[in-house]
C-alpha positions as CSV (number, residue, x, y, z in Angstrom):
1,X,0.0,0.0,0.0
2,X,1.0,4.0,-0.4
3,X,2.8,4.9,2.4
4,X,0.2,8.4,1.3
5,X,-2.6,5.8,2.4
6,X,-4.6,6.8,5.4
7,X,-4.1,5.5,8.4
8,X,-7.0,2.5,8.7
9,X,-7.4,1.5,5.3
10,X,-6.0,-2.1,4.7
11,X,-4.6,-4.1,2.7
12,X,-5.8,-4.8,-0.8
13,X,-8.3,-7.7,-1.6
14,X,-6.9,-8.9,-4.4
15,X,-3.0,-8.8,-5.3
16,X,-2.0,-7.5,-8.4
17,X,-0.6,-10.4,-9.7
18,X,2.0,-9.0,-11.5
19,X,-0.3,-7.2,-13.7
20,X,1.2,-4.3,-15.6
21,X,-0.6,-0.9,-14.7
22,X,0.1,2.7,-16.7
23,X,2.4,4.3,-15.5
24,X,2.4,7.8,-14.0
25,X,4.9,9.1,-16.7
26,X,2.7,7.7,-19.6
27,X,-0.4,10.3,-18.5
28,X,-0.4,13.3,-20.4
29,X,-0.5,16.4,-18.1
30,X,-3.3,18.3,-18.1
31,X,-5.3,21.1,-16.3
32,X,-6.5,20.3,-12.6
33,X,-9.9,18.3,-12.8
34,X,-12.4,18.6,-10.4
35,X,-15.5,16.0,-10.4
36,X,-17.5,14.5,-8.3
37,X,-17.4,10.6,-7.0
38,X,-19.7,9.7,-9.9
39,X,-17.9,11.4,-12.2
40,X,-13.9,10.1,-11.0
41,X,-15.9,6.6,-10.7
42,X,-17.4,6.8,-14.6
43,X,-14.4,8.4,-16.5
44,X,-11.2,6.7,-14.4
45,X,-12.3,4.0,-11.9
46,X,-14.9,2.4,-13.8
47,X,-17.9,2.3,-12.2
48,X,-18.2,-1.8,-11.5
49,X,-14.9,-3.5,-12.0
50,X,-12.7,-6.6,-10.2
51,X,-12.0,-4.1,-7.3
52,X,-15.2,-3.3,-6.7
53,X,-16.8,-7.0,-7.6
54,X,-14.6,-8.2,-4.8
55,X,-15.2,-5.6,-2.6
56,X,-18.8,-6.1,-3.0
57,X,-19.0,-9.9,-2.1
58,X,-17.1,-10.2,0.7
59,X,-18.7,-6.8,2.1
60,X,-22.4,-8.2,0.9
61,X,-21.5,-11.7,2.7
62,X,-22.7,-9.9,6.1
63,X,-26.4,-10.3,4.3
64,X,-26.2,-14.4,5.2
65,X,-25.8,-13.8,8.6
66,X,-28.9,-11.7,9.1
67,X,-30.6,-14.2,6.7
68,X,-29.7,-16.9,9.0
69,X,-30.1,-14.9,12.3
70,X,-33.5,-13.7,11.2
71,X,-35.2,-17.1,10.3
72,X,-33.4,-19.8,13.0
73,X,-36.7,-18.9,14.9
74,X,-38.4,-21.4,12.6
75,X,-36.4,-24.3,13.6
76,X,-35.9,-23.6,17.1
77,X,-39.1,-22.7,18.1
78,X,-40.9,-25.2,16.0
79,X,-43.1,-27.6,17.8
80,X,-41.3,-31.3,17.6
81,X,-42.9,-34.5,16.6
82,X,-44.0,-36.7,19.9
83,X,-44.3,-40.5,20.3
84,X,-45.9,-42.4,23.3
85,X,-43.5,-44.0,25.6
86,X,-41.9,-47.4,24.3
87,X,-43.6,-49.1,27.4
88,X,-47.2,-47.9,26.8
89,X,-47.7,-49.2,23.3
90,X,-45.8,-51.4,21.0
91,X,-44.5,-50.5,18.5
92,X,-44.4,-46.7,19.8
93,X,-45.9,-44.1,17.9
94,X,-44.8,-41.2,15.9
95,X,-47.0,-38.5,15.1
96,X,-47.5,-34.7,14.3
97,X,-49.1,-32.7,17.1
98,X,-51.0,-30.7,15.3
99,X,-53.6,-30.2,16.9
100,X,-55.1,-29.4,20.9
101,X,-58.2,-30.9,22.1
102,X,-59.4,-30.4,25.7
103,X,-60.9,-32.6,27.8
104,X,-60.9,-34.9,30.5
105,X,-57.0,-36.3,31.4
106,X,-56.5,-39.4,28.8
107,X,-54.8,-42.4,30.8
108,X,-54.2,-44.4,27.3
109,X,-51.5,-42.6,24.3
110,X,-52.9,-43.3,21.2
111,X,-51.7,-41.7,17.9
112,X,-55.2,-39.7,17.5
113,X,-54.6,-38.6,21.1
114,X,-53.8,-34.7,22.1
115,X,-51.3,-33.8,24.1
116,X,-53.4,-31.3,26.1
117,X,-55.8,-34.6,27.7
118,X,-53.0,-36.9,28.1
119,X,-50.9,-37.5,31.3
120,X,-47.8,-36.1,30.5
121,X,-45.7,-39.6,31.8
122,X,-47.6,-41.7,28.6
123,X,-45.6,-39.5,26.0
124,X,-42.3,-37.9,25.0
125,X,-40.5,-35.5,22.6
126,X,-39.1,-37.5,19.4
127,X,-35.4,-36.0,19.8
128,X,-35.4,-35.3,23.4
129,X,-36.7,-32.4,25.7
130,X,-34.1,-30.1,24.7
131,X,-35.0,-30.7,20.7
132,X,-36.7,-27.2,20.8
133,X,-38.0,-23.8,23.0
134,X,-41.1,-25.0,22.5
135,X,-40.6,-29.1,23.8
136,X,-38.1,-27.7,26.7
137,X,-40.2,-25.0,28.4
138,X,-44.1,-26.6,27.1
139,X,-45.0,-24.2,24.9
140,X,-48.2,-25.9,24.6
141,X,-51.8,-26.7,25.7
142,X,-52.3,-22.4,26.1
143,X,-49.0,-21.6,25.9
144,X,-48.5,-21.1,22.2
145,X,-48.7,-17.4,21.9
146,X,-45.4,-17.5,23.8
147,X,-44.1,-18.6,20.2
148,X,-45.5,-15.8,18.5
149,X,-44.4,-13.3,21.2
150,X,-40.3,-14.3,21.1
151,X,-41.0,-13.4,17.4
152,X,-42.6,-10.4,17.6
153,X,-40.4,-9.2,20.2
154,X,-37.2,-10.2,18.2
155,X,-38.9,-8.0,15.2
156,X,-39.4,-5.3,18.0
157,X,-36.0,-5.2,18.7
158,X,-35.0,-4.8,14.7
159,X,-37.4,-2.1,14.5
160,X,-35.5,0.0,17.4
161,X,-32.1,-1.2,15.9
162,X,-32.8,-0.3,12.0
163,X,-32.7,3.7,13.5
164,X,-30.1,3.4,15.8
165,X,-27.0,1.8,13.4
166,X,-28.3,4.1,10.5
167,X,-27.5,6.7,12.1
168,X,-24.6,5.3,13.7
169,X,-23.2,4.5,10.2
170,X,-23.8,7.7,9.0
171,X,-21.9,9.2,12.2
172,X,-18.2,9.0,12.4
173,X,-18.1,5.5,13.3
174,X,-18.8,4.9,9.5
175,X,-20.2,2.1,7.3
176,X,-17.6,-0.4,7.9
177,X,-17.6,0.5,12.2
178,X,-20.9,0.1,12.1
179,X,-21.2,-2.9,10.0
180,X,-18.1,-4.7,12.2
181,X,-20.3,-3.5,15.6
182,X,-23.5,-5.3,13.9
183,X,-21.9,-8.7,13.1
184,X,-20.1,-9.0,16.2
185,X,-22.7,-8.3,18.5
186,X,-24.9,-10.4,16.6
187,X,-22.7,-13.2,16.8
188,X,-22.4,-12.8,21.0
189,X,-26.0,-12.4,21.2
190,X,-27.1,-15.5,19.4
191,X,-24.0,-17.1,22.0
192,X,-26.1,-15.6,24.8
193,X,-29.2,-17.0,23.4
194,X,-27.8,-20.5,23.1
195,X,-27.3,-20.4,27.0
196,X,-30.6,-18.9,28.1
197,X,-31.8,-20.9,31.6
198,X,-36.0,-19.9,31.1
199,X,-38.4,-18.4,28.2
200,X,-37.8,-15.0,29.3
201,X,-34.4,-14.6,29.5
202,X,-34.6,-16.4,26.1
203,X,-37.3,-13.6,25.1
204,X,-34.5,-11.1,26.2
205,X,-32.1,-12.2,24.2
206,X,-33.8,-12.7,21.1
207,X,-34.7,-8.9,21.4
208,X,-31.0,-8.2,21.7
209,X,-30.2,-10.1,18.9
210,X,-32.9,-8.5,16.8
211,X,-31.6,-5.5,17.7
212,X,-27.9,-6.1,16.6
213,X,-29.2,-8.5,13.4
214,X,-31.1,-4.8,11.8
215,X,-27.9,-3.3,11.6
216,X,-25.9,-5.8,9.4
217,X,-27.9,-5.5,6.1
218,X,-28.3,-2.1,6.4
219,X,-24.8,-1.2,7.1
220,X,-23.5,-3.9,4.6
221,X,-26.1,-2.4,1.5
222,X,-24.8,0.9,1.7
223,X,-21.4,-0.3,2.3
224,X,-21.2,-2.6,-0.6
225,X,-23.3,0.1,-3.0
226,X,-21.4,3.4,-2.7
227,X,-18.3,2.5,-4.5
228,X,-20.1,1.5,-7.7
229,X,-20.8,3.8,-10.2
230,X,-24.4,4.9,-11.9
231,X,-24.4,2.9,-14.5
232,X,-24.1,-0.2,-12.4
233,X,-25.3,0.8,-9.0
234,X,-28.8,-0.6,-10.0
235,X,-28.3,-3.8,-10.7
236,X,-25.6,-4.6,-8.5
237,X,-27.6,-3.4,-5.4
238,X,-30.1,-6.1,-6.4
239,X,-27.7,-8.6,-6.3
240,X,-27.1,-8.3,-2.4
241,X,-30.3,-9.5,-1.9
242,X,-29.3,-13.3,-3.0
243,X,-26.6,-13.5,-0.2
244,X,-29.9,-12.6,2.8
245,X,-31.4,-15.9,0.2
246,X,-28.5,-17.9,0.4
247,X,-28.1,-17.6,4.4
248,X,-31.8,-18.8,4.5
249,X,-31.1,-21.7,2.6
250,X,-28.4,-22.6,4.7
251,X,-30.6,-22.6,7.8
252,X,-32.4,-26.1,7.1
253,X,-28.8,-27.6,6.9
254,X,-27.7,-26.9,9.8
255,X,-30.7,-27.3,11.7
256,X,-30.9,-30.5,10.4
257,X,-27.4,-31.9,12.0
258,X,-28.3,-29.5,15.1
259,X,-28.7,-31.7,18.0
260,X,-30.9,-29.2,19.9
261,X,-31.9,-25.5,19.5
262,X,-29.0,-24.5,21.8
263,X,-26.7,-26.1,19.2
264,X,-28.4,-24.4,16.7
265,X,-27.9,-21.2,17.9
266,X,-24.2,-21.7,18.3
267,X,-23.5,-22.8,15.0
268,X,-25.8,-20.1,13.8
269,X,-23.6,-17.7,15.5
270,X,-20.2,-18.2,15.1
271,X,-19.9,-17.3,11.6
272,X,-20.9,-13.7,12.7
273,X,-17.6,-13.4,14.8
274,X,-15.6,-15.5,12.2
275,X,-16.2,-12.9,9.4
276,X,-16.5,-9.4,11.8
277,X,-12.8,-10.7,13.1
278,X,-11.0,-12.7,10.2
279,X,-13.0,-10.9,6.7
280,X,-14.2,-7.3,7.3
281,X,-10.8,-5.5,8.6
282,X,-10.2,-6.1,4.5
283,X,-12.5,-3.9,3.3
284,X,-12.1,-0.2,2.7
285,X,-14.3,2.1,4.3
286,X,-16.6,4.2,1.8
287,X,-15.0,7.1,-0.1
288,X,-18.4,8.6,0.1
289,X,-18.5,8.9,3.8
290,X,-15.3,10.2,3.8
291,X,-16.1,13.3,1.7
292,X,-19.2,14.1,3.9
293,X,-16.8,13.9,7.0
294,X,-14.3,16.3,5.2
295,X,-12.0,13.6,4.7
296,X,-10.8,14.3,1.2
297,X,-7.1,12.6,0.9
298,X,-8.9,9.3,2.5
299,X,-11.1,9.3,-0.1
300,X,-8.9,9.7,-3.0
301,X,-6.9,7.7,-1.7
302,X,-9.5,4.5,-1.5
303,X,-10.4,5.4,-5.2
304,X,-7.4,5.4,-6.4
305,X,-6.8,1.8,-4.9
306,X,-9.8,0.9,-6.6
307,X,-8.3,2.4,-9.9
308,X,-5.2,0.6,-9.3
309,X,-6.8,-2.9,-8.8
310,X,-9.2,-2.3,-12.0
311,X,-5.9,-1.4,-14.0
312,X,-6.5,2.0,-14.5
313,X,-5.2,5.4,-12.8
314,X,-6.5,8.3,-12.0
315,X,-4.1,11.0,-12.6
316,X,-2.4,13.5,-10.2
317,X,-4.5,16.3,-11.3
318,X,-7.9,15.0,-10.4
319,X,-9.4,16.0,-6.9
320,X,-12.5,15.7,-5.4
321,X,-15.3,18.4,-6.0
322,X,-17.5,18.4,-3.3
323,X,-21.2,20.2,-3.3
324,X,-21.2,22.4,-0.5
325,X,-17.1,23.1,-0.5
326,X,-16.8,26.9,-0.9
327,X,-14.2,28.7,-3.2
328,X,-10.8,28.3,-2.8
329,X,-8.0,29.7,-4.0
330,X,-5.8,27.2,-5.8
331,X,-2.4,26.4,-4.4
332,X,0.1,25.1,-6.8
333,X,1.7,21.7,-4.6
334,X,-1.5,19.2,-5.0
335,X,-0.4,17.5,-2.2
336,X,-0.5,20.6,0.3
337,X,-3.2,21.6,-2.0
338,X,-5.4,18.5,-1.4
339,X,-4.8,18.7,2.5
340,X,-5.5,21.9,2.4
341,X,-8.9,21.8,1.5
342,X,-11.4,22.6,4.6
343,X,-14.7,21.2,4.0
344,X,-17.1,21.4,6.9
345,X,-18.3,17.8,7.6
346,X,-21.6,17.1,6.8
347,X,-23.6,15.1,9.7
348,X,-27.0,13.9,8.7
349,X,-30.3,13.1,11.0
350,X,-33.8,12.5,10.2
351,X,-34.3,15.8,11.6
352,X,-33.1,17.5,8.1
353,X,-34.5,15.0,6.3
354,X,-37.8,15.7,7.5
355,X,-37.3,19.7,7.3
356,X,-36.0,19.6,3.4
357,X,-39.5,19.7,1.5
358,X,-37.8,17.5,-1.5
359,X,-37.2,15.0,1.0
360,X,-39.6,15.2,3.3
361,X,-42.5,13.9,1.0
362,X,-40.0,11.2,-0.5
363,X,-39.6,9.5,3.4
364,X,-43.0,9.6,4.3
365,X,-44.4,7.7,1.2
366,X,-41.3,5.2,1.5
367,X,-42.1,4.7,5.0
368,X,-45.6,3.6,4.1
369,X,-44.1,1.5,1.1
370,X,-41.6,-0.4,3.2
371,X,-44.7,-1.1,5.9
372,X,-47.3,-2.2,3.2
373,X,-44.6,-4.4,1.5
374,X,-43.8,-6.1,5.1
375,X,-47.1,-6.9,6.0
376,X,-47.8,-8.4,2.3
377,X,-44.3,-10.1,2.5
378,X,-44.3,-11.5,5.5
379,X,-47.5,-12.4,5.6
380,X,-47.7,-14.7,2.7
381,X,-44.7,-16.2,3.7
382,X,-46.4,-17.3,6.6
383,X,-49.9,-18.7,4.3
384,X,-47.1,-20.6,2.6
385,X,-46.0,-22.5,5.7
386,X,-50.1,-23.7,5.8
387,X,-49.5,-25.5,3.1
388,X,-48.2,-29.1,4.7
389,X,-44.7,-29.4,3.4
390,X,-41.6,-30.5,4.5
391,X,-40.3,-27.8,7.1
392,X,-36.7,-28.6,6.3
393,X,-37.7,-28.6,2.5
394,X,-40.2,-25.9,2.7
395,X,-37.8,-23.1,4.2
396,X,-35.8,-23.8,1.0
397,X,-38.2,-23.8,-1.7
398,X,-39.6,-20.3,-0.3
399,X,-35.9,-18.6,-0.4
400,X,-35.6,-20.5,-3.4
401,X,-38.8,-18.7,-4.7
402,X,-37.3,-15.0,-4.4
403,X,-33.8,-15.9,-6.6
404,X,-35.9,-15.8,-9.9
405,X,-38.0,-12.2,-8.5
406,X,-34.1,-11.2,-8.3
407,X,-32.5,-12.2,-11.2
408,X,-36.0,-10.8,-13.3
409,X,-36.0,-7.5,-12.0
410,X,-32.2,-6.8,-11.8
411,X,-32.4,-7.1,-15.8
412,X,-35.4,-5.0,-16.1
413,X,-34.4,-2.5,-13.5
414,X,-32.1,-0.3,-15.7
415,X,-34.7,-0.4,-19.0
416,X,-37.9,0.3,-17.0
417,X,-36.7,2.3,-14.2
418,X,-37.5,2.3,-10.4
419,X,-40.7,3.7,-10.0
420,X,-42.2,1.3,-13.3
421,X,-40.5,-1.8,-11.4
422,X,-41.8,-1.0,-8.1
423,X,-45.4,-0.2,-9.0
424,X,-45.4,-3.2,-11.5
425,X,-44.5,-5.9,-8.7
426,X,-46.4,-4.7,-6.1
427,X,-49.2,-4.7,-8.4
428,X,-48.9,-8.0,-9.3
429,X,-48.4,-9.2,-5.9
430,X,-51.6,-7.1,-5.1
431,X,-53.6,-9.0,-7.9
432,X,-52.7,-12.5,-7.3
433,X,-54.2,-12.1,-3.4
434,X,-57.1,-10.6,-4.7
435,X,-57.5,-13.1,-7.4
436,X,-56.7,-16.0,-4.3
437,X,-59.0,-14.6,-2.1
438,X,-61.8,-15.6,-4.5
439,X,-60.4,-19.0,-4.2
440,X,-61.5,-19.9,-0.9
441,X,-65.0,-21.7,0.2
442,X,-66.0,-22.2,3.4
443,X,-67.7,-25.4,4.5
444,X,-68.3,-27.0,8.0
445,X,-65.5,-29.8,6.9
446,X,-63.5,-26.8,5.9
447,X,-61.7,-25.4,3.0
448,X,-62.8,-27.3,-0.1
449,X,-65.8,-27.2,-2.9
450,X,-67.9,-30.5,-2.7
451,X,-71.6,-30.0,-4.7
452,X,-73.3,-31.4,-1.8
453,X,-74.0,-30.1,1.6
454,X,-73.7,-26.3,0.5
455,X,-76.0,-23.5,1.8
456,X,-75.7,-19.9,2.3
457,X,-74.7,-20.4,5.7
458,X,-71.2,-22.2,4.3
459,X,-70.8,-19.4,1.4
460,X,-68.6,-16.1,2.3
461,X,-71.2,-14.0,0.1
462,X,-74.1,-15.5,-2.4
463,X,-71.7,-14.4,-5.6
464,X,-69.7,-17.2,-3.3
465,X,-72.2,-19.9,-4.1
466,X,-72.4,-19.0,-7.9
467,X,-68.8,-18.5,-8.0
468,X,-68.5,-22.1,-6.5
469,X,-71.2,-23.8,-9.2
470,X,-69.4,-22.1,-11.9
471,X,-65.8,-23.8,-11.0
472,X,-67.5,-26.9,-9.8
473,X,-69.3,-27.6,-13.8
474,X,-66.0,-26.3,-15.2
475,X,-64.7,-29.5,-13.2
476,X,-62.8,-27.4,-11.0
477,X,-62.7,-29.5,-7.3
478,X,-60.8,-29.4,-4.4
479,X,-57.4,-30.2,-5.8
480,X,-57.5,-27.7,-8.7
481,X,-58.7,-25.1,-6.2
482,X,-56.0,-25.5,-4.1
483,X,-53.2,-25.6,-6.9
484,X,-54.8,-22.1,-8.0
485,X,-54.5,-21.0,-4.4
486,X,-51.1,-22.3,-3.9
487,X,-49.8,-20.4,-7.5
488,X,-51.5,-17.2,-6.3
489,X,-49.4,-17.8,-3.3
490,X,-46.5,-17.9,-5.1
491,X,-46.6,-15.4,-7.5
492,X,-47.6,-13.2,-4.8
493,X,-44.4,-13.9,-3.1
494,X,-42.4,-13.2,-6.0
495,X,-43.9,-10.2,-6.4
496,X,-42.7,-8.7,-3.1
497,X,-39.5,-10.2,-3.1
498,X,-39.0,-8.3,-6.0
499,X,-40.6,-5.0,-4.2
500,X,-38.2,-5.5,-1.1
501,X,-35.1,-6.0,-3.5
502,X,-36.0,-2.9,-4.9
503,X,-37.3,-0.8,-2.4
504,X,-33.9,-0.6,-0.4
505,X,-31.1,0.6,-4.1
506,X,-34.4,3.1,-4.8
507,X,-34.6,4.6,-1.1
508,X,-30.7,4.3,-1.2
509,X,-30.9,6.6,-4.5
510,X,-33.9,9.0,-3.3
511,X,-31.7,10.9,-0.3
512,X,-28.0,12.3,-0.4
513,X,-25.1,10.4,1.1
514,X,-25.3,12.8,3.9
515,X,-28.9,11.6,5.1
516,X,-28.9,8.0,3.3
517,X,-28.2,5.8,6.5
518,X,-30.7,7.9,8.5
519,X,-33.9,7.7,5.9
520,X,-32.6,4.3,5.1
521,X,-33.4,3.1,9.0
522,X,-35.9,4.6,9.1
523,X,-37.8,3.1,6.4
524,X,-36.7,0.1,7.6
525,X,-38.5,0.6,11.1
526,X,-41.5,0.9,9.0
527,X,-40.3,-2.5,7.5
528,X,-40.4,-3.6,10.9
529,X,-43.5,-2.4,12.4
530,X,-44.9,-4.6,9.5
531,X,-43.5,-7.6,10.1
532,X,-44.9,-7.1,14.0
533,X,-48.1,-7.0,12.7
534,X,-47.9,-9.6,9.9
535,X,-48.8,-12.4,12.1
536,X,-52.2,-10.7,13.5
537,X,-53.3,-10.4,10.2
538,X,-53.0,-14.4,9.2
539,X,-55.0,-14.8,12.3
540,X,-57.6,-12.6,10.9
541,X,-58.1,-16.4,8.4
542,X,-59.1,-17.9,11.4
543,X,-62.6,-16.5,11.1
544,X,-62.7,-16.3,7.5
545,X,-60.2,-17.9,5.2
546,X,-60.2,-15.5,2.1
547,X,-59.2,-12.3,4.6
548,X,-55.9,-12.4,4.7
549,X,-55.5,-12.7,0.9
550,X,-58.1,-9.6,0.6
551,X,-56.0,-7.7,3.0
552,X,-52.9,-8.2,1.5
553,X,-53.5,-7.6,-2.2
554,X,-55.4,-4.0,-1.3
555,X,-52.3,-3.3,0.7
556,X,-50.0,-4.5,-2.5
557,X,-51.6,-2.6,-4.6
558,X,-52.3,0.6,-2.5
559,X,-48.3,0.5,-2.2
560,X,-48.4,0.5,-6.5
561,X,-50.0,3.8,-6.5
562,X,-48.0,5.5,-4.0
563,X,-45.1,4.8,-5.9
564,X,-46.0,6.9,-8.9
565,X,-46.0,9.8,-6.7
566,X,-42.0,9.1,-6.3
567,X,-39.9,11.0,-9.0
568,X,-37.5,8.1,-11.5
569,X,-33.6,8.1,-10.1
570,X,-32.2,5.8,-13.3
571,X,-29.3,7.3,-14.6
572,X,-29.6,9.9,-12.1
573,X,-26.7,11.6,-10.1
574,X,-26.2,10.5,-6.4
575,X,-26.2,13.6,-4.4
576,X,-23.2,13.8,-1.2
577,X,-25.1,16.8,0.3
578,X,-29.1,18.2,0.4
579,X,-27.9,21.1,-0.6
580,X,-26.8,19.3,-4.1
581,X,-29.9,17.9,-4.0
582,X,-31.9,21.3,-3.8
583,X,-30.0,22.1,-6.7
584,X,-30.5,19.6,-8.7
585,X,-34.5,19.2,-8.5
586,X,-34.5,23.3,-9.6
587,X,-32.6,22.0,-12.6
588,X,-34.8,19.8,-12.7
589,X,-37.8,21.5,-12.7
590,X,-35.9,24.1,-15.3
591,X,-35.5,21.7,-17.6
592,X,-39.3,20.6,-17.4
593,X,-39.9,23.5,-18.0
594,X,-38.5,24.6,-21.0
C-alpha cells in the first residue's frame, strides 16, 4: 500500500498479480480536474470492475448472517414430533401434534390422542426435551402465543435497531464500524441465546439479537453500494439480496445436524464473529462517507486503490469536488493543496431529512411502502408455511422462490426504471391475493368445494355460491382449487421479493449520502413495524379464510399507486449533500420547464 494511504485502510483484496498498470509518466498532463465521485468513478475508476466486484461480495457476505439470524426462529421454536412412551404401546408411535383438544386427562397414548388430555408420563418428545424452545419450556396446551411473542419481540428489537446503526453508520463510526459493531454483537447475542436458563431470558435475548441482526444489512447495503458507479449501481444493489437468500437456505442444513436448538444457535452464531474478526478488517471504508466527514485525501486515496486494482489510474491532477465546498484559491503543490482543502463535515439526521421539503414527501411515502410491502411479504410467507410441506424442504423452496424475482427485476431495473418496477411488482403481488381470495370456500369440513352439503350459511357472500357452481361444472374440485391457491401464493411472493429487492437501491438513491443511512433506517423501522403486525393479520383467516388474501393484495396494490408519486432516479446523479440535492430538483424543474 501508499505509504500516502490513510491511516486504517487495509490491505488490498486482491493482489495484483504481476499485472502491468500505466504508468504515472505515460499520462499526459493536463489542467487540474475537479469532479465529483460519480464522475472520477465513470471516467477513471470504472464504475463496476474486479476491485469493486470483490469488494462487493465479501462486504455483501454480512447479508447471510442476518438471513440466518433472522429465520433460525423457525427451527428452534418449532413444535417437535412426539411418540408415546416405548412401554405404553408397541411398537411406539410417531405422530404430528398438530392439533389441541381439551378434555378430561386421557390415561391411554394413542396416535389420534392430544397432548393437552394426556398425562404427561404416557408421551415424550421425538429427539429429546431439549430438541426445541417450544418441547423444553411446554410451549403448549395455552402456551403457544409465547411462540409468537419471542418473534414479535425479536422483530421489535429490529425495528428500534434499523434507526439506531443508520445513524450510527452515517456518524463518524462509519459504514464499515458500524457494519463490524452489527456482526459481532450479533454473533455474541445468538452465544447468549444458546445459553438462556427460562423463556424469558430467552425472550431477552432474542430482542437483543434483533436489535444487533437490523444493523448488518443495512450497514453492509450501503457499504457494498457506494463504491459502484451509476451505471451499475442498480443492478448490483439487487444482487445483495441473494446472499440474505443464500443464508436462509443454509438454515435447514444446519438445523438439520443441530442436536438441539441451543446447538443451533451456536453454530448459527459463530460465523458472525468469524467474518467481523477474520473478513471485514479487508474492506475499505466508503470514499463517500469520507467526503461528507471532510475527509478528502482518505477518499482519494480509496479510489485510487480501486483504480489501481481495475488497472487504470486516476491522474495527479484530479481531486474531489464536493457540493457544499466553498471557493478556494488554488495552491500550486497538489499535495499541500489537497490537504488543504477545509470542507465542513456534513452530519446527517432525520431531523433535516424531515425539514427539506424535496425530501420530506420522498420519506413519508417510503415509509408507508416499506410497511405495506412487510405486512404483504411476511405475511404470505407465513400462508405458505399452511400449506403441509416438509419444514426442512419448505424453508428452502420459499428462499428459493425469491432468486428468480431477483434475477428478473435486476435485468429490467435499468430499462424500465424504479418507479415502473416498483409499481409493477407490487401490483402483481396485489392482484394475485385478490385473485386467491376468490379461491377460498367455506364449508363445515373446511376449505374445499364439494356440490353437496352447501347452503348460504357455508358461502362467504351468495356471488360465493355462484362462483362455487361455476368452478364446480367447469370441473374445478378441491385439488384444482388448491393448486390455483397455492400459485396465487407464489406469484404473490415473488412479487414482493421483488418489491423489497427494490425498495432498499431506490430509497438508497432517493436521499443524499449525507442523510442515506438515516432515511434508510428509518424506512426500515416501518419494515419492521410490519412484520410485527404480519402475524395478527394471518389470524384474521381464522374467522374467514379468504381475509388475509383480501388484506394483503389492497395493501399491495395501495403501495403500487403510492409509488408513482416518487420522482424516477435511473441514470440519475447520487447527491453527497441536500444542498446538491436542492439544486438539482431546480434543474430539474428548469429543464421541465423549458
Amino acid at each position: 500500500m501508499d505509504g500516502g494511504m490513510a491511516e486504517g485502510l487495509e490491505a488490498p483484496l486482491l493482489s495484483n498479480g504481476g499485472e502491468k498498470f500505466p504508468n504515472e509518466n505515460d499520462v499526459e498532463e493536463c489542467v487540474y480536474e475537479r469532479l465529483s465521485i460519480d464522475n472520477i468513478l465513470a471516467k477513471y475508476v470504472g464504475d463496476f470492475g474486479l476491485a469493486q466486484l470483490v469488494h462487493f461480495v465479501v462486504v455483501s457476505l454480512a447479508w447471510c448472517l442476518e438471513g440466518l439470524h433472522s429465520f433460525v426462529m423457525i427451527f428452534a421454536d418449532r413444535e417437535p414430533e412426539w411418540q408415546c412412551r416405548p412401554f405404553v404401546g408397541s411398537p411406539p408411535y410417531s405422530v404430528s401434534n398438530s392439533s389441541v383438544a381439551t378434555g378430561l386427562m386421557d390415561m391411554s397414548c394413542t396416535p389420534a390422542s392430544s397432548l393437552c388430555s394426556m398425562n404427561p408420563s404416557l408421551w415424550e418428545w421425538v429427539g429429546g426435551k431439549g430438541i426445541s424452545t417450544v418441547s423444553e419450556w411446554g410451549l403448549i396446551c395455552g402456551d403457544e402465543y409465547k411462540v409468537g411473542l419471542a418473534q414479535a419481540v425479536f422483530f421489535v428489537g429490529a425495528f428500534m435497531g434499523a434507526g439506531i446503526f443508520g445513524h450510527f453508520s452515517d456518524s463518524r463510526a462509519g459504514r464499515k464500524g458500524a457494519l463490524f459493531l452489527a456482526c459481532a454483537s450479533t454473533g455474541l447475542a445468538g452465544l447468549i441465546t444458546a445459553s438462556a436458563n427460562n423463556y424469558w431470558v430467552y425472550v431477552g435475548c432474542r430482542w437483543l439479537t434483533g436489535f444487533t441482526a437490523a444493523g448488518i444489512g443495512l450497514s453492509s447495503f450501503v457499504l457494498a453500494t457506494e463504491p459502484v458507479g451509476p451505471s451499475k449501481r442498480g443492478q448490483v444493489g439487487m444482487s445483495a439480496f441473494y446472499f440474505f437468500s443464500l443464508g436462509i437456505m443454509s438454515l435447514p442444513l444446519l438445523a438439520y445436524f443441530s442436536t438441539s436448538w441451543r446447538h443451533l444457535y451456536i453454530i448459527t452464531s459463530l460465523p458472525a464473529l468469524v467474518y467481523s474478526t477474520l473478513i471485514l478488517p479487508s474492506v475499505y471504508e466508503s470514499p463517500r462517507w469520507f467526503v461528507v466527514q471532510g475527509r478528502l485525501k482518505e477518499a482519494m486515496d480509496v479510489l485510487r486503490a480501486f483504480a489501481k486494482r481495475n488497472g487504470t489510474l486516476i491522474p495527479e491532477g484530479v481531486t474531489l469536488e464536493v457540493e457544499n465546498e466553498e471557493d478556494e484559491t488554488v495552491v500550486s503543490d497538489l499535495e499541500s493543496r489537497e490537504e488543504s482543502r477545509t470542507v465542513k463535515a456534513a452530519s446527517g439526521s432525520l431531523l433535516m431529512v424531515l425539514k427539506n421539503p424535496a425530501t420530506r414527501s420522498r420519506l413519508l411515502i417510503m415509509w408507508v411502502i416499506w410497511f405495506l410491502t412487510a405486512i404483504v411479504y411476511y405475511g404470505i410467507n407465513l400462508n405458505v408455511v399452511n400449506l403441509g410441506t416438509n419444514l426442512y424442504v419448505g424453508v428452502f423452496l420459499n428462499a428459493m422462490i425469491e432468486w428468480p424475482a431477483f434475477a428478473i427485476t435486476a435485468v429490467l431495473l435499468d430499462r424500465v426504471g424504479r418507479r415502473s418496477m416498483l409499481a409493477s411488482t407490487m401490483m402483481l403481488s396485489g392482484l394475485c391475493c385478490l385473485a386467491g381470495s376468490f379461491l377460498f370456500v367455506e364449508t363445515d369440513e373446511g376449505i374445499h368445494s364439494p356440490l353437496n352439503g352447501l347452503t348460504s350459511h357455508h358461502m362467504w357472500t351468495s356471488w360465493g355460491a355462484l362462483r362455487l357452481q361455476l368452478l364446480t361444472s367447469a370441473g374445478a374440485g378441491i385439488g384444482v382449487l388448491k393448486v390455483l391457491r397455492i400459485l396465487c401464493s407464489v406469484v404473490g411472493i415473488f412479487g414482493m421479493a421483488g418489491t423489497y429487492n427494490l425498495v432498499y437501491i431506490y430509497t438508497s438513491e432517493l436521499f443524499p449520502t449525507v442523510v442515506r443511512n438515516a432515511a434508510l433506517g428509518f424506512t426500515t423501522q416501518a419494515s419492521g413495524i410490519g412484520s410485527i403486525i404480519a402475524p395478527f393479520v394471518v389470524v384474521a383467516g381464522r374467522y374467514h379464510s379468504a381475509l388475509p388474501f383480501a388484506i394483503f393484495g389492497v395493501m399491495a396494490i395501495a403501495g403500487s399507486a403510492l409509488s408513482l408519486c416518487l420522482p424516477e432516479t435511473l441514470n440519475q446523479p447520487m447527491f453527497e449533500t441536500l444542498e446538491g440535492l436542492d439544486k438539482g430538483e431546480k434543474a430539474t424543474r428548469l429543464n421541465e420547464s423549458t
